[in-house]
N, C-alpha and C positions, 0 to 999 in steps of 0.2 A: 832419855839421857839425863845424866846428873846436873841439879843447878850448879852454875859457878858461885865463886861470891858477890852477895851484891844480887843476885837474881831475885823474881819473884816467884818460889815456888806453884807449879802451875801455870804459869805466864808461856804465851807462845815463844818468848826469847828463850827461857828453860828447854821448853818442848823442842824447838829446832836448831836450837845450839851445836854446830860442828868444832869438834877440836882442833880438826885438822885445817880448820878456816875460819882464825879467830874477828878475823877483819870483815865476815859477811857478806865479802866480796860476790857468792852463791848465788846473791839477792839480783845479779843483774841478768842472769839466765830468767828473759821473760816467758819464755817454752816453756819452764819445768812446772810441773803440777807443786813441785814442791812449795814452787815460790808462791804461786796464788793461794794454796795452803794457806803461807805462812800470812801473808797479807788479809783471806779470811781471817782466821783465825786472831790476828791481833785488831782489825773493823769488830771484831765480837767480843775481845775485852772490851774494846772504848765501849760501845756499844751498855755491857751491861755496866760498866762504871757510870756509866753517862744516866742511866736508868730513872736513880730517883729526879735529876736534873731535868727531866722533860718536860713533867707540867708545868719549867720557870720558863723553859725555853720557849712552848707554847704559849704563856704569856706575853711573851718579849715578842713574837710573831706578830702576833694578834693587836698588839698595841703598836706593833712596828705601820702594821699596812693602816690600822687606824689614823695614823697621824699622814698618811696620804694622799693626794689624789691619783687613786688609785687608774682611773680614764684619765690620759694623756695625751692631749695633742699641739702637736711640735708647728714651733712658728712655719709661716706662710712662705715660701720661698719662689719670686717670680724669676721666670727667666725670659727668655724672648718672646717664648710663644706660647706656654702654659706656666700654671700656678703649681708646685707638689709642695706638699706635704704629710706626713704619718699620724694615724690615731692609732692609737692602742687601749683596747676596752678592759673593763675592769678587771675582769676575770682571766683576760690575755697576758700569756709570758712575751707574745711579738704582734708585732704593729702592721697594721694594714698601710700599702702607698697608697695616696691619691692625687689626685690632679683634675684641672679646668682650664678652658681656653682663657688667657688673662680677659679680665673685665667681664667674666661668665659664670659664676659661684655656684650657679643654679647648674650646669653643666658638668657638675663635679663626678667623675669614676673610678673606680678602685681599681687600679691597672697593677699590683702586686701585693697578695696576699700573703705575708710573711709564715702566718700560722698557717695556714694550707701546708707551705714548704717542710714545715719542721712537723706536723702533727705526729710523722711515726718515725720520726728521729729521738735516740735519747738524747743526742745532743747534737746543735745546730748552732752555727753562728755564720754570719751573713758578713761577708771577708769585705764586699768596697761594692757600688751601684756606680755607674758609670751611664749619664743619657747620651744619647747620638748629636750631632749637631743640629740636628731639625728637631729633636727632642719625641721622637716617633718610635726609635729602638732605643732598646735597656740590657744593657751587659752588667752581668753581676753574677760575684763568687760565692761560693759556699763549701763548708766547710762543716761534716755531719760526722766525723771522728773524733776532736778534738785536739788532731793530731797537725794541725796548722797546716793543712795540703789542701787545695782547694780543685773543686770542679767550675769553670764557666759555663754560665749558661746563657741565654739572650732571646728576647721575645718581641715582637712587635706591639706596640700602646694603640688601646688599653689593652687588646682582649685576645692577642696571639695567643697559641700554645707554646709554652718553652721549648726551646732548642739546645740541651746540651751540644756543644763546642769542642771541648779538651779539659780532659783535669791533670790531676797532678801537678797543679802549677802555684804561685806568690797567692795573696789576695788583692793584690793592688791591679785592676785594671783600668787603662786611658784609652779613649777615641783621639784618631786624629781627624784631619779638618779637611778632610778628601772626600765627603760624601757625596757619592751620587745617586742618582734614582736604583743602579745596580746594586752600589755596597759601601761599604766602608774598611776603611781599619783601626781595627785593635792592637792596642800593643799590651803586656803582659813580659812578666817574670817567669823563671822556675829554677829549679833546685839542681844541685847536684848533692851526690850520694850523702855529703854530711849538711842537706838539708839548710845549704845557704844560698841567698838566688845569686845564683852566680852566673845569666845568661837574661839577657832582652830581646822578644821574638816579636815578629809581628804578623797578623792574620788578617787577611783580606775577608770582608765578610761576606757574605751574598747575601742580598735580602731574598733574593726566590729561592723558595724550597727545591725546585727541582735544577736549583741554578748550582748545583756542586759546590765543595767547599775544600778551598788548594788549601794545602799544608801547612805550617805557618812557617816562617822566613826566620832563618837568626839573625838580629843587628849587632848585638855585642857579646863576645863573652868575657868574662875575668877571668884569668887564671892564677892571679893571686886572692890564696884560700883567706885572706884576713877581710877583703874586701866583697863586701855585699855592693850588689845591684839595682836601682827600682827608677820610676822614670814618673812626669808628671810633667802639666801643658800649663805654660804661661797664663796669667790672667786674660794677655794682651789676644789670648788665640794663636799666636803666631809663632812659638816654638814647643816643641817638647824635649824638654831637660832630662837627659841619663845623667845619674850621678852614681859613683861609682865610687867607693869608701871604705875604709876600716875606721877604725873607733877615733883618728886623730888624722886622719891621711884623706883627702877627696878628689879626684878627680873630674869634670865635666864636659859632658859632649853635646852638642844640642842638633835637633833634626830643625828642619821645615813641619812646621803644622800640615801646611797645605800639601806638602810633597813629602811623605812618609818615606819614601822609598831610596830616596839619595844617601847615600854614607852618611853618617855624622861629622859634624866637625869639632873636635875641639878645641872647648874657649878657654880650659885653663887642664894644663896638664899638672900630675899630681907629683907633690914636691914633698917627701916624709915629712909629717908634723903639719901639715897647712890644710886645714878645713875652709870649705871655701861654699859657697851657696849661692845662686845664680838667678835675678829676675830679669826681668824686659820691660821697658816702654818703647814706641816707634822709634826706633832711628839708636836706640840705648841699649848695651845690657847693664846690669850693675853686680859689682858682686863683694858681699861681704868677704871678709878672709881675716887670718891672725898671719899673714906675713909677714909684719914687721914687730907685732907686740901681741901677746894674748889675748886680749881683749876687746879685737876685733876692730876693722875699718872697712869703710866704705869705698868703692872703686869704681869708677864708671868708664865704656871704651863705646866706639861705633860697635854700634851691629851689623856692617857690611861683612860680608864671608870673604868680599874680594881679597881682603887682609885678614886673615886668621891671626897672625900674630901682633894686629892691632896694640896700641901699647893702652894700659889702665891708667888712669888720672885719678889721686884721691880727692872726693866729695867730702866726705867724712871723714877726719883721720884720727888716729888712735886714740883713748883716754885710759887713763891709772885707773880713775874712779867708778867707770862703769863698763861692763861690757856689752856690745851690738847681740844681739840673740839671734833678730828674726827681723824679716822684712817681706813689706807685701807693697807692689807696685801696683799704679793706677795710672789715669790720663794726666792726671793731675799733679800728681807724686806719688809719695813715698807713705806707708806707717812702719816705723820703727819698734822693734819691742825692743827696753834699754833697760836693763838690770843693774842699779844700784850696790855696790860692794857692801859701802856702810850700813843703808838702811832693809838691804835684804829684800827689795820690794824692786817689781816689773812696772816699767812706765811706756805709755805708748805716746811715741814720739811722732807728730804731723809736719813731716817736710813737703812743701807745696814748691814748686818747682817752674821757671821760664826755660825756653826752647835752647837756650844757654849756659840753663843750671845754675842760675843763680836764685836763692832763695828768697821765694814768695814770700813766708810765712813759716816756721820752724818755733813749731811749741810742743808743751805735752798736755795728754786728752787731763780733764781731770779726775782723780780719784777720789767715790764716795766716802771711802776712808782709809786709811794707814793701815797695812797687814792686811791686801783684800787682792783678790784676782781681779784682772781686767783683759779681757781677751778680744781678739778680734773676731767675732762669728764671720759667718759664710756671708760673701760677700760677691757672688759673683757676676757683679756688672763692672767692666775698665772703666767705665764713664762716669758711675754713680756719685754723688755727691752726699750721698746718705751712708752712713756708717752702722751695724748692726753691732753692738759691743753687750755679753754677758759678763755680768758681774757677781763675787761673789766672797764671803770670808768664813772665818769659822762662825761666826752667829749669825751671819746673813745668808738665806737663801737665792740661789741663783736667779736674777735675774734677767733679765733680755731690754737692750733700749735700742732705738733708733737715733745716733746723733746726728743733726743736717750739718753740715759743715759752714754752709753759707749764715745759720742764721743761731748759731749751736745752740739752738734746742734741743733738747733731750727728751725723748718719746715711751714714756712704760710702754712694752708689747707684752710683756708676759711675766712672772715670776712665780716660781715653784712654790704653791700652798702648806702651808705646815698646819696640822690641827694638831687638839690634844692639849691639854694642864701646862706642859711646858712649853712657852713661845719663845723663838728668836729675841725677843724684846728682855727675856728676863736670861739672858745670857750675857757672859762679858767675857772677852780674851784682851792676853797681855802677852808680852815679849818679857823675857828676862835673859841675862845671858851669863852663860857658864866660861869659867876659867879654862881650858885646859893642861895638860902635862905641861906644852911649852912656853904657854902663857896667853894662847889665840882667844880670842873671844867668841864662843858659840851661842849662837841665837837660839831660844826655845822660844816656842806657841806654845800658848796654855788657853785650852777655853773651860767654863767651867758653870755652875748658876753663882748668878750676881749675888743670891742672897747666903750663897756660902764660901766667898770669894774672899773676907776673913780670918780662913781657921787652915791649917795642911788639913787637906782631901788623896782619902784612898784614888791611885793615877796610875792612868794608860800611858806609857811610855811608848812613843810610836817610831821608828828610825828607819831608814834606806841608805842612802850615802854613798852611791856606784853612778858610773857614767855619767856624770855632772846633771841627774835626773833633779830638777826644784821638787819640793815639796812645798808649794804655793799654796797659803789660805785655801781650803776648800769646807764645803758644809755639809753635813750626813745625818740625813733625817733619822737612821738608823741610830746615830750616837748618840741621839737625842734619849734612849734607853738607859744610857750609864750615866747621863748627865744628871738626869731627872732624879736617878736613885743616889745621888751624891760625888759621883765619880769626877774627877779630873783627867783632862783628854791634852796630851802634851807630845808635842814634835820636837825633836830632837834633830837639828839642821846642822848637822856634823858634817865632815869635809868628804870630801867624794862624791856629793849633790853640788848642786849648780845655784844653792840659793845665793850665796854671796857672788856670784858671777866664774868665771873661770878660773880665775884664780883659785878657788877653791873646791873647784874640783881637783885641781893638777895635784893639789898638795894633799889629795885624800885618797889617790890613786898608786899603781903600780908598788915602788919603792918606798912610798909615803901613806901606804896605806895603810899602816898601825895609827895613825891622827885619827880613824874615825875608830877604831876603838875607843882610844883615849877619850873622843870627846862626847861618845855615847853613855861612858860611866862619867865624865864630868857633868855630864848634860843631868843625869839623875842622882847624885850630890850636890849639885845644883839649885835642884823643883826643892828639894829637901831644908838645906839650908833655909833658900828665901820663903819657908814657910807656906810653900803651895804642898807639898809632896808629906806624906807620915813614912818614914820612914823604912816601916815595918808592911807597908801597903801596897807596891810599885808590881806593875807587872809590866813585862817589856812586852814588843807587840815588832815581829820584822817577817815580813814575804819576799819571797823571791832572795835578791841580795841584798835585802833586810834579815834574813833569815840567818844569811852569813856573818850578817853584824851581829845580833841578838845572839846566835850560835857561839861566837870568841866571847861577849863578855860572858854570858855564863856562863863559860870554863874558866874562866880569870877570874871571876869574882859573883859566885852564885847565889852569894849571900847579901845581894845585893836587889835580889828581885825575892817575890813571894809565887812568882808563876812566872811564864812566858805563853805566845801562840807564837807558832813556827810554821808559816802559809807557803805551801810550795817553798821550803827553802833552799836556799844554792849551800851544801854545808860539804861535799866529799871535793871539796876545790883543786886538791892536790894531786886528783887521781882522774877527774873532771880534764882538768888543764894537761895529764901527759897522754889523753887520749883523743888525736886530733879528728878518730873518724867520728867522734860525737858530734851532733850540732851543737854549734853555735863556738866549739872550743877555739878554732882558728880565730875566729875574728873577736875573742877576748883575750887574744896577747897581748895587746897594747892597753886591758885595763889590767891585768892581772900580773902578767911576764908569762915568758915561753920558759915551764920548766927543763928542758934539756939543757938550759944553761943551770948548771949546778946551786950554784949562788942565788937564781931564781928560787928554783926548788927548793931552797933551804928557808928561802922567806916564805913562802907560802908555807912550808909544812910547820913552819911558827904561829901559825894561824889559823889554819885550816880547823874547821871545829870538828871534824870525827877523828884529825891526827892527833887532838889536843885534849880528849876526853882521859879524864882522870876518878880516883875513886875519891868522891866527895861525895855532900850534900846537893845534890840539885834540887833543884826546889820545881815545884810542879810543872809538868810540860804538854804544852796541846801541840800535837806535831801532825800536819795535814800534806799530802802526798795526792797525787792524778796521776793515773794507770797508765793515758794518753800524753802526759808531759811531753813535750819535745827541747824545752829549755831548761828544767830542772827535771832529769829523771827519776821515775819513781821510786829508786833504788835507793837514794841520797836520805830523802827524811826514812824512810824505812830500816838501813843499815843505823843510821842517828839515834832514833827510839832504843834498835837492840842493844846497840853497843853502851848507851846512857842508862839502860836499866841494868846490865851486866855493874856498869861503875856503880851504879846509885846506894849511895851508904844511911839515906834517910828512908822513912816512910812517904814522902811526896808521888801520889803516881805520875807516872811516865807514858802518856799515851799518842797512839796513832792511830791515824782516818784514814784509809785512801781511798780519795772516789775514783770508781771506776768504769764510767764513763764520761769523766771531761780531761781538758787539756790544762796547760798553765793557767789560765784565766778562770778556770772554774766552772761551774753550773753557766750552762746558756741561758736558762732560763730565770726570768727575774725573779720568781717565785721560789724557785728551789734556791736560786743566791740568797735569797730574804731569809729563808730558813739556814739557811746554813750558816749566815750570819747572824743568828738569834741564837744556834747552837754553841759558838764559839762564845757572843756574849753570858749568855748563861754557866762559864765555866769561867771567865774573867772576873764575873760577882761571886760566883762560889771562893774563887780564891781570894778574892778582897775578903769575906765573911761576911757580904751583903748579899749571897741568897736569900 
């Protein structure tokens, strides 16, 4: 076939170019030979472009695992009756379980070996582990497609044989609090046809083999396609919470722990717009919500079922300045996570509580410093007075503390070892903040080496900005690669993420979601201006619906970037959103819009980055696609590549990966992730012109 213009002679885009379907749409028949063709065939350009790039990328590998500890073993976690916890050995992509009778170390056995599981899998991922309440049985999903559908399976500790169960089902599965010498149950998700769990079942278990195994039961279904399903059991033991949701809408039902089998009842029916989140202490439920203001308040009612429609009392009530996120209940009280507008930073809030709810004691944990993660790890005793909190920013590597409450001590457990020339200690990160169109202030991270912190540095432009997701301080020993060789590593915390609290998300969303364009090219005239950024050096960096971001400004403004990476990204949005039997399309109306309304449609296809490709300069493109995607299908970055090398009016190449065998999330395996992200670095320095 004749190239068009703009083609690269020889190129698979030349090669399987139809006239009669200029839009590529061909690309989503995953049967046809043609298309796996075409998808060879363009893996074997990247492939030999990528060629003389190998031996950097093998360096970057090689120094990557170097500055590792490569054997890993994850802190100690007691529960009632035994200790687990996972090792993973050097040479291992997955982790062995272990466990000991508490206060017996010398007793320790490996009751689930993860690499056994995966050995002749290409790909494996281990969906959620779930112990019984005597902690003796182990339910746990897997997921050996990549395709997000999961098998149960369940074994008796240590040294049962596994018992597949049921597949095809969510990854999230919960025990409820019915055990007895017979069985148990399980409760679990599954899908319907467009792969949303839209139904809550529950399965009686039998511990005897020869004791049969009844069907499983349905407890809820949805029938509206916007709202997903998934379910999880109080701190307190004593309920298990269905919540039932679209992207701004939630509803909640809760069972009996102990009595799995009674209807549910629900504690707050769903009202469009009101996100709602629901814990317990004895005698309490409590539940966040934005019914009166975005920003979220706190509400507490009896827990008696006598009255279901019990009235709520606000504990906590609204604020401008910050909004409620998350909350984890205890004997005790309360930890709040409280997300700061101004300062863009998560604070964990301790409300201690009397049998009247008037407050003990209502402070925040404190923070090792300004711009840094603080989370609450696993914590699962109601009674505990010991707090497990990882910590972590862009130059500090994550740690692990124990704080006692009674006596606030703070205990190192563990922190992730970095080796290698370049340490944590000669790094430094700042905030800076960009103007936007309509005058918002957008927050950037920059981390960078202290001793080049000085002069503008060739920069990683890094963006997301969808479903009010933070982009909260995190640290990447891997980054440690482009640091080391001069690079600048910069976030761009544009509107449609959730760093500045709710509020801005709302305003980077649906109707309002040309703001994170805007603030993603301000964010990098910005680095530029204040003397971090060269100009002439930026390369943008979006996955998933980052991809969607990075995708509109290079069309807007491609001379703006020196390259881009394109990770699984969300880019045929317009064509995405008027096809509801896809996953995931129904229950992104309420971030995107329901194109059948006209008006929708015409915003989105304002944006949409494969509606929006024009014949320009683009400037160099890494665009990476998986076979198995179920939330960006492989079709999207694939039609992206064709149809940008068709426009492309420079010499810049235009390439595309797709793996074919993993899902959205990539390589299961740590190993092959490592490489694959040493392959993407190595094409990041080649476009800076620091190979």
């Amino acid at each position: 076939m004749k190239a068009q213009p703009g083609m690269h002679e020889g190129s698979p885009v030349a090669h399987y170019y139809r006239a009669d379907d200029p839009e590529w749409h061909w690309l989503e028949d995953r049967e046809s030979t043609d298309v796996s063709d075409f998808i060879t065939a363009a893996n074997q350009q990247h492939a030999d472009w990528f060629a003389p790039l190998s031996p950097l990328a093998d360096t970057l590998y090689r120094s990557h695992l170097a500055r590792r500890e490569l054997a890993v073993k994850s802190l100690e976690t007691a529960l009632d009756h035994f200790t687990f916890w996972s090792e993973t050995g050097a040479e291992d992509d997955y982790p062995c379980w272990w466990r000991y009778p508490n206060g017996q170390p010398e007793q320790k056995t490996c009751f689930l070996d993860v690499r056994e599981r995966a050995a002749h899998q290409p790909f494996f991922d281990m969906g959620d582990m779930a112990l019984s309440p005597d902690e003796q049985w182990l339910a746990w999903t897997e997921d050996t497609q990549g395709d997000e559908r999961f098998t149960l399976w369940l074994k008796r500790l240590p040294n049962g044989a596994p018992r597949q169960l049921i597949s095809d089902i969510g990854p999230s599965v919960c025990w409820a609090e019915d055990q007895s010498a017979e069985g148990a149950t399980l409760l679990f998700t599954r899908f319907d046809d467009t792969q949303r769990p839209d139904s809550l079942w529950r399965l009686w278990v039998a511990f005897a083999k020869d004791g049969g195994q009844p069907s499983p039961e349905l407890i809820f279904r949805e029938a509206d396609p916007e709202f997903w399903v998934g379910v999880g059991k109080t701190r307190s033991k004593a309920w298990l919470m269905i919540e039932t949701g679209s992207k701004e809408t939630t509803e909640v039902l809760a069972l009996p722990a102990h009595r799995p089998a009674v209807p549910p009842v629900c504690l707050h029916a769903r009202q469009p717009g009101v996100e709602v989140s629901i814990d317990h202490r004895p005698g309490t439920f409590y539940r966040l919500n934005n019914q009166t203001g975005p920003h979220f308040q706190l509400d507490i009612r009896t827990d008696s079922l006598s009255n279901p429609q019990a009235p709520w009392q606000t504990l906590i009530p609204h604020r401008d300045d910050a909004t409620l996120e998350g909350m984890d209940a205890f004997s005790w009280g309360l930890i709040l996570a409280e997300r700061s507008h101004q300062d863009a930073q998560v604070r964990l809030r301790r409300v201690e509580l009397d049998a009247q709810h008037h407050f003990l004691f209502d402070g925040y944990l404190a923070l090792p410093e300004t711009l840094c993660s603080q989370l609450l790890e696993d914590s699962p005793h109601f009674d505990t007075r010991t707090l497990h909190l990882r910590e972590e920013s862009f130059t500090r590597p994550p740690s692990w503390y124990a704080l006692d409450l009674d006596s606030g001590q703070r205990k190192l457990l563990k922190r992730v070892a970095v080796h290698g020339h370049l340490t944590p200690e000669q790094l430094t990160s700042r905030r800076i903040w960009a103007t936007s169109h309509d005058g918002e202030q957008v927050p950037i991270s920059v981390v960078m080496r202290t001793d080049l912190a000085d002069q503008p540095l060739p920069t990683l432009l890094y963006g997301y900005g969808a479903y009010g997701d933070a982009l909260d301080p995190w640290f990447s020993i891997a980054r440690l690669e482009l640091l080391e060789r001069g690079v600048a590593f910069a976030v761009a915390h544009v509107r449609g993420g959730g760093e500045r609290g709710e509020p801005w998300y709302l305003k980077g969303k649906m109707a309002h979601k040309e703001n994170s364009f805007h603030d993603f090219l301000a964010a990098r005239e910005a680095l530029v201006t204040a003397h971090v950024s060269q100009p002439e050096r930026v390369i943008a960096y979006g996955a998933s619906a980052g991809g969607l971001l990075v995708g509109t400004c290079l069309n807007r403004a491609p001379e703006a970037f020196c390259a881009a990476v394109l990770d699984v990204p969300f880019l045929d949005v317009l064509r995405t959103m008027q096809n509801p039997a896809l996953p995931l399309t129904t229950a992104e109306y309420t971030e995107w819009g329901n194109p059948e309304d006209p008006n929708v449609a015409k915003r989105i296809a304002g944006y949409s980055p494969i509606d929006n490709i024009q014949p320009q300069r683009y400037p160099a493109l890494w665009v990476e696609g998986s076979w198995f995607d179920t939330r960006v299908s492989y079709w999207e970055p694939a039609k992206f590549y064709a149809r940008v090398t068709q426009a492309q009016q420079g010499d810049a190449p235009i390439l595309l990966h797709t793996d074919m065998s993993s899902g959205h999330g990539g390589a299961s395996g740590r190993f092959k992730a490592w490489r694959d992200a040493a392959r993407q670095d190595a094409f990041i320095l080649w476009a800076l012109g620091l190979a």
